[in-house]
C-alpha positions as CSV (number, residue, x, y, z in Angstrom):
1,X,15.7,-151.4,128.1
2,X,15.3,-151.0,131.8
3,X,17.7,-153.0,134.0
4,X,15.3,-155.2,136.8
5,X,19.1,-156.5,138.5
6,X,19.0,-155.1,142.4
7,X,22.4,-153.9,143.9
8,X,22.3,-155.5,147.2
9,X,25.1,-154.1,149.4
10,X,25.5,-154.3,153.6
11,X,27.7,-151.6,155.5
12,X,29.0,-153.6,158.5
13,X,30.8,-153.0,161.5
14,X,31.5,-154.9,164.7
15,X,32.8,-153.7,168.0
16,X,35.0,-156.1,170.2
17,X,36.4,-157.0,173.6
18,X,39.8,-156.4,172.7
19,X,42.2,-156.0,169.9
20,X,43.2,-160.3,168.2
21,X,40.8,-162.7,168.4
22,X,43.8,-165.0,168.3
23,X,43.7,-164.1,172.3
24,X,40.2,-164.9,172.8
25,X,38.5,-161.9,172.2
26,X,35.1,-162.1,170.8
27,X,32.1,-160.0,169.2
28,X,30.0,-158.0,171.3
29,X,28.2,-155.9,169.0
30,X,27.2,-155.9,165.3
31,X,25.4,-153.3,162.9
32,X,24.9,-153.1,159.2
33,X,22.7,-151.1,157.4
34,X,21.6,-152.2,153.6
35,X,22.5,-150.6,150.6
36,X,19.7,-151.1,147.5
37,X,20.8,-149.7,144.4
38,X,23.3,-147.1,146.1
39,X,20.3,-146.1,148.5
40,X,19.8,-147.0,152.1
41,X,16.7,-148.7,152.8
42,X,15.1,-148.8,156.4
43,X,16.6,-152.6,156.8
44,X,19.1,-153.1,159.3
45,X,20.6,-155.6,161.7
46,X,22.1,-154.8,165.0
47,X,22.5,-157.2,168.0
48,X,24.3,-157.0,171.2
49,X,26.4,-159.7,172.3
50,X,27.4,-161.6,175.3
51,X,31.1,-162.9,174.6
52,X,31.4,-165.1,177.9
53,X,34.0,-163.0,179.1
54,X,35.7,-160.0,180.4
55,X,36.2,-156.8,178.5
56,X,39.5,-155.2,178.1
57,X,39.1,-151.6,180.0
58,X,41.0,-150.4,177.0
59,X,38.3,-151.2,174.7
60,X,35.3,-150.4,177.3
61,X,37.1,-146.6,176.5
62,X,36.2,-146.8,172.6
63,X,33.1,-148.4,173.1
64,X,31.6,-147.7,176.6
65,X,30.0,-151.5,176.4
66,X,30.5,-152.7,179.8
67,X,30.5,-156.3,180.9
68,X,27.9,-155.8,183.4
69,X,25.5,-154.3,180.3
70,X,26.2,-157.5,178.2
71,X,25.1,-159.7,180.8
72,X,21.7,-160.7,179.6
73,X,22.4,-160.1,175.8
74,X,22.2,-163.6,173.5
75,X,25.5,-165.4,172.7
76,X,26.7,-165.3,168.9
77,X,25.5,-168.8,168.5
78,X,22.4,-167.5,169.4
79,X,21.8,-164.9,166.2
80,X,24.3,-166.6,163.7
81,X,21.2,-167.9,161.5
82,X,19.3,-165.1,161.9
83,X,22.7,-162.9,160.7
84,X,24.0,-164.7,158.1
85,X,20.5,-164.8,156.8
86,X,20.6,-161.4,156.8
87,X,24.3,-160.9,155.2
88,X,23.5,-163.7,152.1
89,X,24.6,-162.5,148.9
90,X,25.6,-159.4,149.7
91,X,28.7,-157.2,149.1
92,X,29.8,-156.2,152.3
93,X,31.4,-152.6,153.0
94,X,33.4,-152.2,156.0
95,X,36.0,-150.1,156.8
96,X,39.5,-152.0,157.9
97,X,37.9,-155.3,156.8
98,X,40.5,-157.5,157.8
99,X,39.6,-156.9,161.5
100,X,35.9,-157.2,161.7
101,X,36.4,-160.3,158.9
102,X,38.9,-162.0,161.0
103,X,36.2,-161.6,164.1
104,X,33.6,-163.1,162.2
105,X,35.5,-166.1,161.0
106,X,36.8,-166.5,164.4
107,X,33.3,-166.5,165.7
108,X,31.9,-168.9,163.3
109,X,34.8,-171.3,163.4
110,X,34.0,-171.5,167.3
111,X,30.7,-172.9,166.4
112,X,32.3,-176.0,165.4
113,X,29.3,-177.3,163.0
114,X,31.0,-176.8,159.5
115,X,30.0,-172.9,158.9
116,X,31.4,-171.2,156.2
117,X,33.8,-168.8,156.7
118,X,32.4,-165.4,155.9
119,X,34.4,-164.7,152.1
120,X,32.7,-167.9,151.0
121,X,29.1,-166.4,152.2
122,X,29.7,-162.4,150.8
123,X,32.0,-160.4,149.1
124,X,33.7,-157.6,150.8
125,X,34.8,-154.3,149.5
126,X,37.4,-152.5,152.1
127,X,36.4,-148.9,152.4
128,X,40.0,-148.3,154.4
129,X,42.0,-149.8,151.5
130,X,40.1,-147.8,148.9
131,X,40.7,-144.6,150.8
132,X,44.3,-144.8,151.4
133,X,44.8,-145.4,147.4
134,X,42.2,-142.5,146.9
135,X,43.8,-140.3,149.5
136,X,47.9,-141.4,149.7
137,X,49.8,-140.3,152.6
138,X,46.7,-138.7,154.6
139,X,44.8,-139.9,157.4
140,X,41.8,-142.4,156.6
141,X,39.9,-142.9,159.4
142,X,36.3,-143.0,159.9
143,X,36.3,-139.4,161.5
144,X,39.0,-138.5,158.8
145,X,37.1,-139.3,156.1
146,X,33.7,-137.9,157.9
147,X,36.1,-134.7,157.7
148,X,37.2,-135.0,154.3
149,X,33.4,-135.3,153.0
150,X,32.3,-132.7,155.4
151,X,30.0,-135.7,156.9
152,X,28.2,-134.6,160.4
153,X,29.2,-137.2,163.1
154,X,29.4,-134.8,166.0
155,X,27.0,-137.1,167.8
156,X,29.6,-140.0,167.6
157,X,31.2,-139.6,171.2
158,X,31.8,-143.1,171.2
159,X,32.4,-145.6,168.8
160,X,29.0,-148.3,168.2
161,X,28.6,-150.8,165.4
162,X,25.8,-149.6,164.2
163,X,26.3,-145.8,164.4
164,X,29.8,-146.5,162.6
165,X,27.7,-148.3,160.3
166,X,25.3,-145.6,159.3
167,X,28.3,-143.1,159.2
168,X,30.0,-145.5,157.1
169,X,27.6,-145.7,154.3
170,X,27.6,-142.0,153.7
171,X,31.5,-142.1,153.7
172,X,30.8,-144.9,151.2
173,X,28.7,-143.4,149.0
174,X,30.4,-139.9,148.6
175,X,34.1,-141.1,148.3
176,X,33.1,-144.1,145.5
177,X,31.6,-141.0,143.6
178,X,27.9,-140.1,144.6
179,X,26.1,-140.3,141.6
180,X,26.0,-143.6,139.6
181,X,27.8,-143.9,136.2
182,X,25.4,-142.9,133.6
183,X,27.6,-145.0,131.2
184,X,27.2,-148.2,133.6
185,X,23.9,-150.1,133.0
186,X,24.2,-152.2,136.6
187,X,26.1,-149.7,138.6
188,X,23.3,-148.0,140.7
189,X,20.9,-147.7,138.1
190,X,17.2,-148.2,138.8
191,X,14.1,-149.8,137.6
192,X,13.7,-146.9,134.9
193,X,17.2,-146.8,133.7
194,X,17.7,-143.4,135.8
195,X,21.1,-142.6,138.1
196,X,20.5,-143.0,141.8
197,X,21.9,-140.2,143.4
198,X,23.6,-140.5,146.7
199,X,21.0,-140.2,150.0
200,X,24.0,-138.3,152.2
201,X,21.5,-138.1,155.5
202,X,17.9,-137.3,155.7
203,X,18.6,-134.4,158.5
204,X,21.8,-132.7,156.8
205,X,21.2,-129.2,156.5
206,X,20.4,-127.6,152.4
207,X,22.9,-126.5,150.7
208,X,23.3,-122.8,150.5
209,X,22.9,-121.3,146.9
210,X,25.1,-118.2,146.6
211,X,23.6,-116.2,143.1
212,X,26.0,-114.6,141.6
213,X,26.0,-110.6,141.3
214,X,25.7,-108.9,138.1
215,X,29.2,-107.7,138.8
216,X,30.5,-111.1,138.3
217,X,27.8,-111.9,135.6
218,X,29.7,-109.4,133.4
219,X,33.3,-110.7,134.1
220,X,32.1,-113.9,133.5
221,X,30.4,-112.8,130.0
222,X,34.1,-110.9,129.2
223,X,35.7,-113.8,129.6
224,X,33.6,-116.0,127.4
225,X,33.9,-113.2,124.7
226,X,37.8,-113.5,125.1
227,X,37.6,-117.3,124.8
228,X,35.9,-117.3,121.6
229,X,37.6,-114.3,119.9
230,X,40.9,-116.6,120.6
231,X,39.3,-119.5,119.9
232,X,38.0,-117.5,116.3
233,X,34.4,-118.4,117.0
234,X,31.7,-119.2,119.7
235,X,32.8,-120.7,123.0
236,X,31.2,-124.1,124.5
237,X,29.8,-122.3,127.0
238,X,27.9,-119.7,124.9
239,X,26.7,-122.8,123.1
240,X,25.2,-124.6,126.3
241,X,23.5,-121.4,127.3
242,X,21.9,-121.1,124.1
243,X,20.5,-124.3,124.1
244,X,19.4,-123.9,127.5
């Protein structure tokens, strides 16, 4: 029976004028990419923003978004529709959620007109908090991770919402394990009941494939012969092959 249900999922990040938007700091950029069935369509939203005020130089250093760029860029009120329509009913994936969550509900509670907070619009699945109970006691940041999954992001000088986005997703994808379950009828399956397999990034380079020599062909074939005369019959392995 094929399964018709979409998996619709949007990798989000923001970038800021400063640290807590408890001291007035406010949005001035947002991507997100979507995520259909574990796959990344060619739908994104990205927007910059003016926040009707002065950058922290600290932050213009992670960035490089200068006040003097923002100048003519629409306020938040001016895309909120436009992005929540864009966001709706979606599990969102960001990485440190807390932050760019805390943002966003800062932003729309600014609007003053009753809208929701961004929980009650999305769920949100922390890719930070996953990672550090994946990977205890290492380092979990974006370029960490990009590290650990041997993920290209030498072009990532600076940070940007929706270049961290993009990277984000293939972080996503690889550490929450790739390849859908084949034993999980709505976890990345498609229209014809297949797995999904991960798309990692359209210009990453093939993988090599190293043959083995007939060297190691033999050791390998000694070994299987010393597995199954312990074993006091045929190995799995010799099985396989000779169903293959």
């Amino acid at each position: 029976m094929s399964n018709s249900r979409h998996i619709r999922q949007v990798v989000l990040d923001t970038e800021t004028t400063g640290i807590n938007p408890k001291d007035g700091h406010r949005v001035i950029e947002i991507g997100c990419v979507e995520l259909i069935n574990r796959r990344l369509t060619h739908n994104r939203f990205h927007v910059y923003l003016n926040p009707e005020r002065e950058i922290d130089a600290g932050a213009i250093e992670v960035h490089g978004i200068t006040n003097e760029f923002l100048q003519d860029k629409p306020k938040f009120r001016d895309v909120t529709e436009d992005f929540m329509a864009f966001i709706a009913g979606a599990e969102l994936i960001i990485h440190n959620a807390p932050f760019d969550i805390g943002f966003l509900n800062h932003e729309l509670a600014m609007l003053k007109n009753d809208k929701p907070t961004m929980e009650s619009h999305c769920t949100v699945f922390d890719t930070l908090a996953y990672a550090r109970k994946k990977h205890p006691g290492a380092r979990n940041s974006l370029d960490a991770l990009c590290k650990r999954y041997d993920i290209d992001n030498s072009h990532r000088e600076l940070h940007g919402a929706l270049l961290d986005a993009e990277i984000l997703a293939d972080v996503y994808l690889l550490m929450t394990g790739g390849q859908a379950s084949l034993l999980d009828e709505d976890n990345g399956m498609n229209n014809n009941n297949q797995a999904v397999i991960t798309r990692i990034s359209a210009d990453r380079a093939a993988l090599k494939v190293i043959a083995c020599s007939e060297q190691e062909l033999q050791a390998h074939q000694q070994r299987l012969s010393q597995i199954a005369s312990a074993a006091g019959g045929q190995s799995l392995w010799e099985t396989i092959a000779e169903l293959n």
